[in-house]
KEDOPA-854058 format. One record per residue (C-alpha): residue number from 0; residue in one letter; y, z, x. Coordinates in nm, 2 decimals, m for minus. Each point is the difference from the previous one (the first is absolute). Layout:
<rs>
R num residu      y      z      x
R NUM      A      Y      Z      X
...
</rs>
This chain:
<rs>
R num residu      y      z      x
R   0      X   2.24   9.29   5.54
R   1      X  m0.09  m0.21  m0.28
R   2      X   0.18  m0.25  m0.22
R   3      X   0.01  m0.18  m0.27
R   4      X   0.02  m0.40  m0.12
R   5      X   0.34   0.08  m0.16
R   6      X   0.26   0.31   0.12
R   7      X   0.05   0.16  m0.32
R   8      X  m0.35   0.06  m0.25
R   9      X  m0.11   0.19  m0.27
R  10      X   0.21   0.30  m0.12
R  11      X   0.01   0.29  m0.25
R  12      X   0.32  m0.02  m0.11
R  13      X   0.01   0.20  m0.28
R  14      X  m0.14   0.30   0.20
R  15      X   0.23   0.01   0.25
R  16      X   0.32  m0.05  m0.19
R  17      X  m0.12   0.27  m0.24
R  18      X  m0.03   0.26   0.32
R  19      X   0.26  m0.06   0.20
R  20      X   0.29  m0.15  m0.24
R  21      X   0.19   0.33   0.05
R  22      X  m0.03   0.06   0.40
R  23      X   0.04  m0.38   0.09
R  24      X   0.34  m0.05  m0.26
R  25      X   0.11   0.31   0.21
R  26      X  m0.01  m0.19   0.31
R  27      X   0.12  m0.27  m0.11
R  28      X   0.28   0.16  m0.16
R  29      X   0.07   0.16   0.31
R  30      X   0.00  m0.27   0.22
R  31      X   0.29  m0.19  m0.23
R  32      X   0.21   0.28   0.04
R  33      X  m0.05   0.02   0.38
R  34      X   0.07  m0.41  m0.05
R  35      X   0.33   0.04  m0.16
R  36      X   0.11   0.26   0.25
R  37      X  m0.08  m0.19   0.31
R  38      X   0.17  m0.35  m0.14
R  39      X   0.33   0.27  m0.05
R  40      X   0.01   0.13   0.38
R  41      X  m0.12  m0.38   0.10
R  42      X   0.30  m0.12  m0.25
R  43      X   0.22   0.24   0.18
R  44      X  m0.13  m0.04   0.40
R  45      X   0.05  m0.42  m0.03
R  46      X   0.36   0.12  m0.12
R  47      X   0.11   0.25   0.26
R  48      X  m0.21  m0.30   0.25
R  49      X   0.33  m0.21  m0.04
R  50      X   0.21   0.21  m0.13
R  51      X   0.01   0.34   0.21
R  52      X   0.23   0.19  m0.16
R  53      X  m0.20   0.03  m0.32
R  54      X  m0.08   0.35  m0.06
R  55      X   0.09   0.10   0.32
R  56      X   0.17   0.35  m0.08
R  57      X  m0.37   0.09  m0.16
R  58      X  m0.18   0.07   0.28
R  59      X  m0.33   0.05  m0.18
R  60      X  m0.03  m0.40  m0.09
R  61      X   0.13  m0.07   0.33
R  62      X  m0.16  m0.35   0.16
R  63      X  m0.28   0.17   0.17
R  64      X  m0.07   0.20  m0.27
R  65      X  m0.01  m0.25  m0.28
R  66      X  m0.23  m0.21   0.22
R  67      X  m0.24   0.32   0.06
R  68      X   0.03   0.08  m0.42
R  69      X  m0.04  m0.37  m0.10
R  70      X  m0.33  m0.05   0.22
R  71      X  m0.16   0.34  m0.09
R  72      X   0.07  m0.06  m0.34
R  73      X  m0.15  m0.36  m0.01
R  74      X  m0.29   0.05   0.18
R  75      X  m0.14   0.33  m0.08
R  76      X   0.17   0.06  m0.37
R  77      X  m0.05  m0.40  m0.11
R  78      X  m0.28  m0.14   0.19
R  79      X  m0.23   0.30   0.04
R  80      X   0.05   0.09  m0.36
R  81      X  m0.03  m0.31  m0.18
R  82      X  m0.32  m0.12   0.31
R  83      X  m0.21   0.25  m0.07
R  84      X   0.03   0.00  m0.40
R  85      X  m0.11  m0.31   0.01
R  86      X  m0.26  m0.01   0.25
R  87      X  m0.12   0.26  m0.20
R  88      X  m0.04  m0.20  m0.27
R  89      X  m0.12  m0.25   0.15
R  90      X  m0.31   0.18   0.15
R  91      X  m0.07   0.19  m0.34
R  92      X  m0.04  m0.31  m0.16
R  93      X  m0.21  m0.19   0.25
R  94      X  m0.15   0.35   0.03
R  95      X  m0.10  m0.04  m0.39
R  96      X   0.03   0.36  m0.02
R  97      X   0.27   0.25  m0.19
R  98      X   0.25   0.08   0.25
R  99      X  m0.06   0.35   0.10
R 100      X   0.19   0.28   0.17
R 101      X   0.32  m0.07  m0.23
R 102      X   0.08   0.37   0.07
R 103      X   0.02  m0.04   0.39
R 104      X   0.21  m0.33  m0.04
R 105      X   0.27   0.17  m0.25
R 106      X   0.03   0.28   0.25
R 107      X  m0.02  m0.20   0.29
R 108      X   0.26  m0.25  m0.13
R 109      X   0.20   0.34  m0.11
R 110      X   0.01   0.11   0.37
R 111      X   0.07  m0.35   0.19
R 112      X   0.26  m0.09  m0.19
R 113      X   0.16   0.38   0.07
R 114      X  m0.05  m0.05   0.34
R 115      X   0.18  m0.35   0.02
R 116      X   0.30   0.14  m0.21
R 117      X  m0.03   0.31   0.30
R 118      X   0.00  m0.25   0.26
R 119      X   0.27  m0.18  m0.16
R 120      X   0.24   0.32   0.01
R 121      X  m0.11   0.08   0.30
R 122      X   0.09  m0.32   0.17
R 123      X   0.32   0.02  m0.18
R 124      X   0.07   0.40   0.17
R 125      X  m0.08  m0.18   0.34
R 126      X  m0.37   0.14   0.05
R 127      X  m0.12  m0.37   0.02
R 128      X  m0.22  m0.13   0.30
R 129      X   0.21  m0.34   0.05
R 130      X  m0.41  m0.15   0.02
R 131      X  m0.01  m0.30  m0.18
R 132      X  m0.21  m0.01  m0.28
R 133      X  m0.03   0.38   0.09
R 134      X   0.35   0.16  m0.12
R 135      X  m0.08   0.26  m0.19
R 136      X   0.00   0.38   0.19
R 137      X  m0.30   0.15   0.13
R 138      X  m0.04   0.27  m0.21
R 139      X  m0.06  m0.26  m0.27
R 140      X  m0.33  m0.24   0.18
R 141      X  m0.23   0.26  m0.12
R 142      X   0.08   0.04  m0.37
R 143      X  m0.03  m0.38  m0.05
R 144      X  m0.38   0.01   0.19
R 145      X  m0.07   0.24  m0.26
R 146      X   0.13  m0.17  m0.29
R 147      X  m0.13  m0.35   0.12
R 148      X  m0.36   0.20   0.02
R 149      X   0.03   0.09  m0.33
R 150      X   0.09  m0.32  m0.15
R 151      X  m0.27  m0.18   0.21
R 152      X  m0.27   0.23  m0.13
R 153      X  m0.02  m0.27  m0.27
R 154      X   0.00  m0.27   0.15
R 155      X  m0.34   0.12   0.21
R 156      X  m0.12   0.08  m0.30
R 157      X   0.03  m0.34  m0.16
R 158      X  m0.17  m0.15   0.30
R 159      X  m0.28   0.20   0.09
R 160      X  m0.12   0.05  m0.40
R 161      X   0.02  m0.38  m0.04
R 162      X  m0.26  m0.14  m0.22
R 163      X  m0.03  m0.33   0.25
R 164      X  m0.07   0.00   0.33
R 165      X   0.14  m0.36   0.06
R 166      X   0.41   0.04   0.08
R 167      X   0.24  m0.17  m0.05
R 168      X   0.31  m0.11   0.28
R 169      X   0.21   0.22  m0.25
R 170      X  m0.20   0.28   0.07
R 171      X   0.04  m0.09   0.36
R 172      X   0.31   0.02   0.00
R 173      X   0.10   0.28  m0.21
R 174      X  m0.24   0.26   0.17
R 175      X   0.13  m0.09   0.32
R 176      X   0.34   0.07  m0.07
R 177      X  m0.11   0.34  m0.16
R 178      X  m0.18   0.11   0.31
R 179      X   0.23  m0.18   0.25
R 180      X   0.31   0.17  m0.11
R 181      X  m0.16   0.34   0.11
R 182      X  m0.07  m0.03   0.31
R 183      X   0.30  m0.19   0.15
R 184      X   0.18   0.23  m0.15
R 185      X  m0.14   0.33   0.13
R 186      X   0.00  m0.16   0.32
R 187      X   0.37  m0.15  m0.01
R 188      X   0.09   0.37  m0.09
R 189      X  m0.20   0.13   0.31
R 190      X   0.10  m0.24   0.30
R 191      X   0.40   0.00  m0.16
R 192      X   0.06   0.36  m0.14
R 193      X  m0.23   0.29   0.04
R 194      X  m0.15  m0.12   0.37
R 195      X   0.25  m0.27   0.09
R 196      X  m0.04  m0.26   0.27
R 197      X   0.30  m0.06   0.27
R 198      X   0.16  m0.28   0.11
R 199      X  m0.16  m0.36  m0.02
R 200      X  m0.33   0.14  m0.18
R 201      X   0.28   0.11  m0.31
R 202      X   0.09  m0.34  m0.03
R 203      X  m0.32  m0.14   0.00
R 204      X  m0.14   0.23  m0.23
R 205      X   0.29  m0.06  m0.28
R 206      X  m0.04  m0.41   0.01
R 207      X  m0.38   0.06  m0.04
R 208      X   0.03   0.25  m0.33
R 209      X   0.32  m0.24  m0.15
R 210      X  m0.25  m0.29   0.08
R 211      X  m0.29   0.11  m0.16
R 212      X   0.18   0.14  m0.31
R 213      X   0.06  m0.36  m0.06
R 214      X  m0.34  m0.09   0.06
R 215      X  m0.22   0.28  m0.09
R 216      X   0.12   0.10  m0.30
R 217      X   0.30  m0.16  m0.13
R 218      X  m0.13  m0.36  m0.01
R 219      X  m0.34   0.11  m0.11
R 220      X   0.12   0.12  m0.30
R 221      X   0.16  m0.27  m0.07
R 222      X  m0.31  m0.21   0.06
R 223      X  m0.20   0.19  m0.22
R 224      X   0.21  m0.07  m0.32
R 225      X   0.01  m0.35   0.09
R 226      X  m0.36  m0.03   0.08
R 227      X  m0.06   0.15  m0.34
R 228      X   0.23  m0.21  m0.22
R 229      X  m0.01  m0.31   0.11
R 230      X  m0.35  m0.14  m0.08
R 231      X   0.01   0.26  m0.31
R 232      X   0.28  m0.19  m0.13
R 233      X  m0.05  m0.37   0.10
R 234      X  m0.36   0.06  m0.05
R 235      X  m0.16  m0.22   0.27
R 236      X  m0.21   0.10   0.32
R 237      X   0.29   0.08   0.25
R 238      X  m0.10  m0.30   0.28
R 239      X  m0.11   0.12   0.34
R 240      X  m0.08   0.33  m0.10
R 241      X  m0.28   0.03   0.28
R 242      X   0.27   0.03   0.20
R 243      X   0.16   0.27  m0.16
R 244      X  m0.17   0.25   0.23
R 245      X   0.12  m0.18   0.30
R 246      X   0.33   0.05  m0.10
R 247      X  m0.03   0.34  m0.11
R 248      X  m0.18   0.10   0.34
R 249      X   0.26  m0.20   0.19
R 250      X   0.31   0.18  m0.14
R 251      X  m0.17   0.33   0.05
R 252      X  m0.11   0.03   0.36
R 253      X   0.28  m0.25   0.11
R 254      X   0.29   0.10  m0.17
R 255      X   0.10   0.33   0.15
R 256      X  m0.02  m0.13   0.34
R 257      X   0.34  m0.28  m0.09
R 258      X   0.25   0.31   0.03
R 259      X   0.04  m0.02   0.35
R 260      X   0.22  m0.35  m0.07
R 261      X   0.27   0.25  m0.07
R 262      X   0.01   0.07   0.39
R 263      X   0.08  m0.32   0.11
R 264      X   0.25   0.03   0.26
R 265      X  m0.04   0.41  m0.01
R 266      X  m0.07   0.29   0.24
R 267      X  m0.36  m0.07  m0.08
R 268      X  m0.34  m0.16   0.20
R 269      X   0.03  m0.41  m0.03
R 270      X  m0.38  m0.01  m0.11
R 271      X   0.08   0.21  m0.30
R 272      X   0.25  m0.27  m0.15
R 273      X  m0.27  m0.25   0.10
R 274      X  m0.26   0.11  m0.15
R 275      X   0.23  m0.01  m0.36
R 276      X   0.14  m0.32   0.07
R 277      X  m0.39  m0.11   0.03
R 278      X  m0.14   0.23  m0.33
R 279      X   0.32  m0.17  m0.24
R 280      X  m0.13  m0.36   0.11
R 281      X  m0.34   0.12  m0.05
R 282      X   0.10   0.17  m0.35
R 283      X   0.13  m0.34  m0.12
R 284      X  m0.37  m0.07  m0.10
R 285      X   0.00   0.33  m0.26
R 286      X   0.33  m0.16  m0.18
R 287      X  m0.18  m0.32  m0.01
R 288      X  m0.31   0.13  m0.18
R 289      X   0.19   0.18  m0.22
R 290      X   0.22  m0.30  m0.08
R 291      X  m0.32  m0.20  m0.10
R 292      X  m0.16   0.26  m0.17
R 293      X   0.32   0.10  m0.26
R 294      X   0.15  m0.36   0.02
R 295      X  m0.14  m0.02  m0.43
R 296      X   0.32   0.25  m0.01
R 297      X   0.26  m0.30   0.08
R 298      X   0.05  m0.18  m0.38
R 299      X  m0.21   0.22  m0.16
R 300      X   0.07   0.12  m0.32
R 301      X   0.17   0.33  m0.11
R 302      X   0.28   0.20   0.14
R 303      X  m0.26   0.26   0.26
R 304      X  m0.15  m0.34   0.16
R 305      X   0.38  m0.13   0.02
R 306      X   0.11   0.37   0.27
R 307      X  m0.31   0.00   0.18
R 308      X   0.06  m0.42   0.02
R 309      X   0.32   0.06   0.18
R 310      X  m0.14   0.32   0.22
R 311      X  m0.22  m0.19   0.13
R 312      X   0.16  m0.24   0.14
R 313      X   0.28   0.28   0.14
R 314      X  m0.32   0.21   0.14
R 315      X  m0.13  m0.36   0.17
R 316      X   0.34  m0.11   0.12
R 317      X   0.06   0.33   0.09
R 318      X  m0.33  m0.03   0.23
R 319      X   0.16  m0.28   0.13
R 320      X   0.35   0.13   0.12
R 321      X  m0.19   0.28   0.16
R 322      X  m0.25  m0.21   0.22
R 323      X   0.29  m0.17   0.07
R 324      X   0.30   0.21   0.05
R 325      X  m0.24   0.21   0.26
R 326      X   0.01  m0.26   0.25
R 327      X   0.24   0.06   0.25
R 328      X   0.22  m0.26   0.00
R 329      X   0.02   0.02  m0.36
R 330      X   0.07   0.43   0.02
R 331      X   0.28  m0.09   0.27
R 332      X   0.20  m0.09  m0.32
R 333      X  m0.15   0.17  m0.31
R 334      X  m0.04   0.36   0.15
R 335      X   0.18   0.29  m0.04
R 336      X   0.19  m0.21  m0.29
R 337      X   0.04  m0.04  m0.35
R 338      X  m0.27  m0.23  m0.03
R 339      X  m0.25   0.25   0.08
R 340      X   0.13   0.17  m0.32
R 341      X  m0.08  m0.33  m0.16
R 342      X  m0.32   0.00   0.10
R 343      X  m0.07   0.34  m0.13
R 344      X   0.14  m0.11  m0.33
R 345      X  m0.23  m0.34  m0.05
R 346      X  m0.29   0.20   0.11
R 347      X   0.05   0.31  m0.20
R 348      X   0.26  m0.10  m0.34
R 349      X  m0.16  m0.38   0.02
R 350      X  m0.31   0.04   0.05
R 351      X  m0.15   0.39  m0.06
R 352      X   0.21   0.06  m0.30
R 353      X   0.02  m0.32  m0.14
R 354      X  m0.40   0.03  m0.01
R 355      X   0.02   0.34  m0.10
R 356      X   0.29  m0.11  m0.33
R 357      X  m0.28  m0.25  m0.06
R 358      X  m0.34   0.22  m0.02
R 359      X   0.27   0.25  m0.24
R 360      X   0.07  m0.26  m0.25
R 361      X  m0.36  m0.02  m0.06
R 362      X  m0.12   0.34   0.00
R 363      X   0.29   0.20  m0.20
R 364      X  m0.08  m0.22  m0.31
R 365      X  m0.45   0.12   0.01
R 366      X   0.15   0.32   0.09
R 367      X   0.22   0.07  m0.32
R 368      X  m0.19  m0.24  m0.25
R 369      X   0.31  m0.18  m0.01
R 370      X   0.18  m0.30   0.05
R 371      X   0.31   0.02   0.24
R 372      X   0.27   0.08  m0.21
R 373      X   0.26  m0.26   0.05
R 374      X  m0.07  m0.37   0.19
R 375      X   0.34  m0.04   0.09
R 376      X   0.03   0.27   0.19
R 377      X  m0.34  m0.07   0.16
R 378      X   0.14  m0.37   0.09
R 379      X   0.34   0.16   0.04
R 380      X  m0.18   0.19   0.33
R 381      X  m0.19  m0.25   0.12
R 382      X   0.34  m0.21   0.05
R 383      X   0.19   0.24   0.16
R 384      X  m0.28   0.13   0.24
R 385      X  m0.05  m0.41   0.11
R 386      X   0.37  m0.02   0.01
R 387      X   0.09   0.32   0.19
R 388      X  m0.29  m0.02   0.24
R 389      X   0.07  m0.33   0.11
R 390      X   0.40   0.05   0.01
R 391      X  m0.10   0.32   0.18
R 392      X  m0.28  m0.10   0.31
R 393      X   0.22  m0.34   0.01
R 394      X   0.32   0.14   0.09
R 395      X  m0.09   0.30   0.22
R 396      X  m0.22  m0.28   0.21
R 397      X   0.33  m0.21   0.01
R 398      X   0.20   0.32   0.13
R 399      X  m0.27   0.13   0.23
R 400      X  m0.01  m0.33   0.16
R 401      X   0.37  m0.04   0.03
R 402      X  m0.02   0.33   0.15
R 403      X  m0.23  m0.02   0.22
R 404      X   0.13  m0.36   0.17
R 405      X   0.35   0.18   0.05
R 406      X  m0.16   0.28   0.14
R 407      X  m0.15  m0.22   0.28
R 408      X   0.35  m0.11   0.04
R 409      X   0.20   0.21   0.25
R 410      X   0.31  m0.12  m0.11
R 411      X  m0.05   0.12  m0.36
R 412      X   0.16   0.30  m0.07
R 413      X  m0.17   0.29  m0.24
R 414      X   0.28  m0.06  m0.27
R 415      X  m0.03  m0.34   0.02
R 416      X  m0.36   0.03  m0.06
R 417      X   0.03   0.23  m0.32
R 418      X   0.28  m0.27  m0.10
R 419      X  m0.22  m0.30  m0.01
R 420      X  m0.32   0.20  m0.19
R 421      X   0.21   0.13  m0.27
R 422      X   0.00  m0.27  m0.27
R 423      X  m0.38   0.05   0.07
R 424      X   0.01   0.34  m0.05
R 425      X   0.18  m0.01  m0.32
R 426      X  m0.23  m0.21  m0.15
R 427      X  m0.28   0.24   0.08
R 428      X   0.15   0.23  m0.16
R 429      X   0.05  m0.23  m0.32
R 430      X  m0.42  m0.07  m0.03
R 431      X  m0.01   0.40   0.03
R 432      X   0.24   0.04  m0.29
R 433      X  m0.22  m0.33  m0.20
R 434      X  m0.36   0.24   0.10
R 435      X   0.11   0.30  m0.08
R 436      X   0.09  m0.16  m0.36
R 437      X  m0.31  m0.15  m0.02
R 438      X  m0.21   0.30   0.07
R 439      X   0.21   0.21  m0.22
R 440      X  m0.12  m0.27  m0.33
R 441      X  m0.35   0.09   0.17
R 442      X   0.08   0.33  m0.05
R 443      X   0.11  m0.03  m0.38
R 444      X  m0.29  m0.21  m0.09
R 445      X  m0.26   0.22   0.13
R 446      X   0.13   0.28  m0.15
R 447      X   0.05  m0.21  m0.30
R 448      X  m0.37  m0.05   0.04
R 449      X  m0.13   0.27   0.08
R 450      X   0.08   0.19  m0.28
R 451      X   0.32   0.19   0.12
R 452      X   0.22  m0.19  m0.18
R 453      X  m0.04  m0.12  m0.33
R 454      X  m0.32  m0.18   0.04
R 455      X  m0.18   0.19  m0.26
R 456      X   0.07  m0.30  m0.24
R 457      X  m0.13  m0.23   0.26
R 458      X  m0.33  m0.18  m0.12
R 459      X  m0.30  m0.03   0.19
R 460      X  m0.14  m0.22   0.17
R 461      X  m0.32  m0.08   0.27
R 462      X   0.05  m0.38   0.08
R 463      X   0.09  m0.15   0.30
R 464      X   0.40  m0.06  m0.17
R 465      X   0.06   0.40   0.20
R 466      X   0.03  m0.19   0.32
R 467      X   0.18  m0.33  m0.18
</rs>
């Protein structure tokens, strides 16, 4: 692999906006939909999390089910959607080729956004597989292979008919994640649905494919946006870039082996838990080189560099709180609470969509030709994302950790325990009412933007104000 002085270089932007506007502001569009769907059901699980009785005569949005909904819908309507749009993007225009293929990724984005709305209603009639990260029925795996297939067709394209040889750790990123995805995938859906493993080897297998969703493809797509825009936008050599490919090979081979810290304490072999507590130290050195590398993003100027500003630090602190939380004395507290759930939510809310919001603000406007639509409802998003995030991973950490002392204490009762978490618990629920209404002014703007409403009498505009 080669690379380059800076992470983000020459590009053809006219070319690939011109070829894929109508394919990528489908994805897009899809994956704000998906957004505003899964901050609903999350709205509504942080509700019936304190108070039970909420919707409990509806036994489609029953607890479990909301929780299966609002993950499927988050991860594969939101992330997938809105990751691979821009990551192909990204490689078209470091690719300095028209995007091709538009045909495959309108059909492909046609079919995987049919099969997440099947998976949803199938979770909801009780076909779900109660995997994490893996809800959605069986008979549904196979169309979204296909549809992901289709969409990455593209993609390989835009890399293999690049006009340089030299890439960039954008490129790294991105066409990892679109080759990644694939193959845990098919291999998730072997070992846990069509050919499933028994006993400890289930268990095992499930932490490794949640893991490396995180790590293989989540976060990489992430990093690819933010590879991209920061020195694009600040305009300076990103420091330590030699060591981008440290980090990049660091958080590939080590970061699927960190699932087994989920089995602390479990029916599993010690040295399998060991081996993760040792790979999330060692990964600490991948969050560091990426913290050097995109630091230019803290104070910089415009309202992209200001998301991907605060995502990084969730996706670094986030690094953190893993490494640390695996450690055994530390798990003898956090696991099996609700701060795990505030882990997921630094990680992937703070960090991976932060960094994603950020990498959209900048490509939407050389997408349409336009200028976003309305400022304050770009700053009017930015607030409420910093607010709810923060209100959010702060007080589910304050509840899990309440929780999990009282647990440890013999002489705490269940009801007791529920008792002293619920002012937490409420105020979760408050930061998913203050994100869902700042994704929704997301929503309005970008279709503001993007031409769906009334953005005809928009002016044009190419300068660097889109991402101000």
């Amino acid at each position: 692999m080669t690379s380059a002085p800076i992470s983000a270089g020459p590009d053809d932007p006219s070319a690939v906006e011109t070829s894929g506007r109508i394919p990528l502001l489908l994805l897009l569009g899809s994956a704000l939909a998906w957004l505003l769907v899964s901050g609903l059901l999350a709205l509504i699980g942080a509700i019936q999390a304190h108070t039970p009785e909420f919707l409990a005569r509806c036994s489609v949005l029953n607890y479990g089910h909301v929780q299966a909904l609002q993950e499927t819908a988050f991860v594969y309507g939101w992330i997938a959607n809105v990751g691979l749009a821009l990551a192909l993007w990204i490689l078209g225009r470091l690719g300095g080729q028209p995007l091709r293929a538009g045909a495959w990724v309108v059909t492909g984005t046609l079919v995987w956004n049919f099969g997440v709305a099947l998976g949803l209603v199938g979770i909801a009639a009780g076909d779900g597989t109660a995997l994490p990260l893996l809800q959605m029925p069986a008979y549904v795996q196979p169309i979204l292979l296909f549809a992901y297939a289709a969409i990455g067709v593209a993609g390989v394209l835009a890399w293999t008919g690049r006009r340089r040889q030299i890439m960039f750790a954008a490129q790294w990123y991105a066409v990892a994640a679109l080759f990644l995805f694939p193959w845990m995938f098919s291999v998730a859906q072997v070992m846990l649905l069509w050919v499933p493993v028994h006993g400890v080897l289930q268990a095992i297998t499930q932490g490794w494919f949640a893991q490396s969703l995180w790590t293989l493809w989540m976060a990489p797509l992430a990093l690819a946006g933010a590879y991209y825009v920061v020195p694009k936008v600040t305009g300076r050599v990103l420091p330590g870039y030699e060591l981008a490919s440290l980090g990049f090979w660091c958080l590939l081979f080590i970061g699927g082996w960190t699932g087994g810290r989920h089995l602390i304490g479990g029916p599993a072999p010690v040295w399998i838990s060991t081996i993760a507590i040792v790979t999330s130290t060692i990964l600490l050195s991948h969050y560091l080189i990426v913290f050097i590398n995109l630091r230019g993003a803290i104070g910089g100027p415009g309202t992209a560099l200001k998301f991907i500003s605060f995502g990084l630090a969730a996706y670094v602190l986030g690094g953190f709180v893993d490494a640390l939380t695996s450690m055994r004395v530390v798990a003898l507290t956090t696991q099996f609470t609700w701060f795990d759930e505030a882990q997921r939510q630094l990680a992937v809310y703070g960090g991976v969509s932060m960094m994603l919001f950020g990498t959209l603000y900048f490509a939407l406007p050389r997408l349409t030709g336009r200028s976003w639509a309305s400022p304050g409802l770009l700053r009017g998003h930015l607030a409420l994302s910093v607010t709810g995030i923060a209100l959010l991973v702060v007080s589910l950490g304050g509840a899990g950790l309440i929780q999990g002392r009282e647990l440890n204490d013999a002489a705490k009762s269940f009801a007791t325990i529920a008792a002293d978490t619920r002012p937490w618990l409420i105020a979760a629920a408050g930061a998913q009412a203050i994100l869902l209404l700042g994704n929704l002014l997301l929503a309005v703007n970008f279709l503001w933007t993007a031409g769906c409403c009334c953005c005809c009498c928009r002016p044009k505009a190419a300068t660097e104000a889109f991402a101000s």
